[in-house]
C-alpha positions in Angstrom: 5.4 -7.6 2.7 7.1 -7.9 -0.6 10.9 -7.9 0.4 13.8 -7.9 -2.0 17.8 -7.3 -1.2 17.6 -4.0 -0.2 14.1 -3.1 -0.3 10.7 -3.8 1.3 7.2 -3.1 -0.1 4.8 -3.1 2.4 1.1 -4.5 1.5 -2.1 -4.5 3.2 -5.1 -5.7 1.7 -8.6 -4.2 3.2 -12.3 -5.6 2.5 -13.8 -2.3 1.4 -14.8 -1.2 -1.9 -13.8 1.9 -1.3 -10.0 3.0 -0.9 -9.7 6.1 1.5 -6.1 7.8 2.8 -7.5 7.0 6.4 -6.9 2.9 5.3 -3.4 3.6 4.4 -2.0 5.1 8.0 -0.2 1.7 9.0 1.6 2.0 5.8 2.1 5.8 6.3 4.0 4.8 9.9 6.0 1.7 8.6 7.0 4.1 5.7 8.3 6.6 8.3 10.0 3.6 10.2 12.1 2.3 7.4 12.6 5.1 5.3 15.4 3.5 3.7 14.3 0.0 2.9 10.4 1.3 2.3 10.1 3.9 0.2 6.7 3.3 -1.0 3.5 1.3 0.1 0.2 -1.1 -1.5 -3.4 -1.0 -0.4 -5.2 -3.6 -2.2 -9.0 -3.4 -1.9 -12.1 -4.4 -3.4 -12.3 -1.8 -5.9 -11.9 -1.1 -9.4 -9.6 1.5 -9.8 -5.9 2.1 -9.0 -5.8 5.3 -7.0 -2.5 7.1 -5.2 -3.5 8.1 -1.7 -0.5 10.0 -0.7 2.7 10.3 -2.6 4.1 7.3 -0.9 1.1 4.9 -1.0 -1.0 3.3 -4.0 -4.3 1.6 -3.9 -4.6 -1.3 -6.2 -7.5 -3.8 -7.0 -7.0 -7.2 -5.6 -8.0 -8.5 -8.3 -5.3 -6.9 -10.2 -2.5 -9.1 -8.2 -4.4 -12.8 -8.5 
């Protein structure tokens, strides 16, 4: 969790090459919990590519944030 005054990012990182909306369903619920703090999530994953999931979530290459 990336947490700022007033707003949260929520981060999970999985070890799978592949990103899939299924990965992203804890950050789905903590979205719907704090809708006003967390307006959008990051999956970080062993991929290559950045890829939106759902309108609230983003896939991201761990790589990309070391």
């Amino acid at each position: 969790m990336i947490e700022s005054k007033s707003r949260l990012l929520p981060v999970e990182v999985k070890a799978t090459p592949r990103a899939r909306l299924e990965e992203a369903r804890s950050l789905e619920s903590f979205l719907d919990e704090h809708p006003r703090s967390a307006r959008v999530g990051l999956l970080l994953y062993g991929g290559n590519e950045v890829i939106p999931l759902s309108r609230r979530v983003l896939a991201a290459p761990v790589g990309a944030m070391l």
